[in-house]
C-alpha positions in Angstrom: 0.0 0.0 0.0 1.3 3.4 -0.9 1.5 6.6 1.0 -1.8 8.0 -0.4 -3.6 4.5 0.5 -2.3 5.3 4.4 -3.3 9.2 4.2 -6.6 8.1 3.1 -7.2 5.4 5.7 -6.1 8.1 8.2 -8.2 10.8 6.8 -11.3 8.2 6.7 -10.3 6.9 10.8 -10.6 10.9 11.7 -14.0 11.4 9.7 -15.3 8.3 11.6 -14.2 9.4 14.5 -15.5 12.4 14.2 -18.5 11.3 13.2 -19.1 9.1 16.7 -17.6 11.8 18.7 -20.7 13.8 17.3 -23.4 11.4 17.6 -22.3 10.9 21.2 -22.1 14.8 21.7 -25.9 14.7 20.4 -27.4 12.2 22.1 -25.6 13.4 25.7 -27.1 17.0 25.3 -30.8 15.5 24.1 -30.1 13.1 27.5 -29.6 16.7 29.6 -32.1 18.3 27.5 -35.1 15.2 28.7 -33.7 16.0 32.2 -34.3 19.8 31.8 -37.7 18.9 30.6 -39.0 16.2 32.6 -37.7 18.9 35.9 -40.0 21.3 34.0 -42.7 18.7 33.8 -42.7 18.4 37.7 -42.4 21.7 38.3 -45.3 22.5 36.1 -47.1 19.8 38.0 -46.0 20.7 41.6 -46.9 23.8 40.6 -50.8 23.3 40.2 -50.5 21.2 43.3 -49.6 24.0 45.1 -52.0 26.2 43.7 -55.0 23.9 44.2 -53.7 23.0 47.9 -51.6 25.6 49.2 -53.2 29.2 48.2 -56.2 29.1 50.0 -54.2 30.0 53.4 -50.9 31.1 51.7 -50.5 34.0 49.7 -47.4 32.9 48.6 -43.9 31.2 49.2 -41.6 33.7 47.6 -40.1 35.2 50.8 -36.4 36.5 49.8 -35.8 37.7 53.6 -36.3 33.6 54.6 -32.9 31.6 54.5 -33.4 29.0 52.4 -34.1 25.4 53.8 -33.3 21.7 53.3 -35.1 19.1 51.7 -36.0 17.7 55.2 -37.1 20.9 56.8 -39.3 21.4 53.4 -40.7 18.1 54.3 -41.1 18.4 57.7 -43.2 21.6 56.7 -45.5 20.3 54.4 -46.1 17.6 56.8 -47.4 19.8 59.5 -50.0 21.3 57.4 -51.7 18.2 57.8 -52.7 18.9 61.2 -54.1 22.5 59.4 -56.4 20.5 57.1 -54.1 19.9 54.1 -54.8 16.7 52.3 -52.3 15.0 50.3 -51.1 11.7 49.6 -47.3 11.1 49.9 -46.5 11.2 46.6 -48.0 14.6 46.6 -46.2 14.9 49.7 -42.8 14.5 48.0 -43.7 16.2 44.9 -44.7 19.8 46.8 -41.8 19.7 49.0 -39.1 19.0 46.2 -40.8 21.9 44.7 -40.3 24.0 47.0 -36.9 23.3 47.8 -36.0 23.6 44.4 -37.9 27.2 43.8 -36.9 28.7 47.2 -33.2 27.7 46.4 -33.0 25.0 49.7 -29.6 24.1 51.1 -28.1 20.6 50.6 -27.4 20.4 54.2 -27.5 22.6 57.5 -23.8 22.4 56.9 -23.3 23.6 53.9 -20.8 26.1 52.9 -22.2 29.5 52.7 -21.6 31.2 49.6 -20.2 34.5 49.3 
């Protein structure tokens, strides 16, 4: 085989290659684009939950003043509004207070670093 035939196996290796590289570059960013779509789905749907559940003695939850809280102090919140008459089943439960520690910007843990 001569130079050329080598240049052009090369050249066709780096297309191919280029070629997977891509399709893989594709299909991860349609993966992280489901994700950003099914978090918009629950939100969406959390949402009306709250709406439908939550209004009627809340005006609302945006509070900038309020530190935000973590996903165990959410729950532990939503949980008390039982005794106050709320009615939800726990997957509702779980869906409102990931909701709300997602829109009220809740802290991984108590220990957290603050950021500055």
């Amino acid at each position: 085989m001569g130079k050329s035939g080598r240049l052009m196996k090369i050249f066709l290796g780096l297309i191919l290659s280029a070629f997977l590289l891509s399709g893989v570059y594709v299909f991860a960013m349609k993966k992280e684009s489901s994700k950003g779509d099914q978090k918009k789905m629950q939100h969406k749907s959390a949402y009306l939950l709250h709406e439908n559940k939550c209004l009627d003695c809340h005006e609302s939850i945006a509070d900038p003043e309020r530190p935000g809280k973590t996903r165990d102090e959410w729950y532990i919140v939503v949980s008390i509004m039982h005794k106050y008459g709320l009615d939800l089943t726990e997957e509702e439960t779980e869906i409102l207070t990931d909701f709300l520690f997602d829109l009220r910007k809740g802290v991984k843990s108590e220990f957290a670093p603050s950021k500055q």
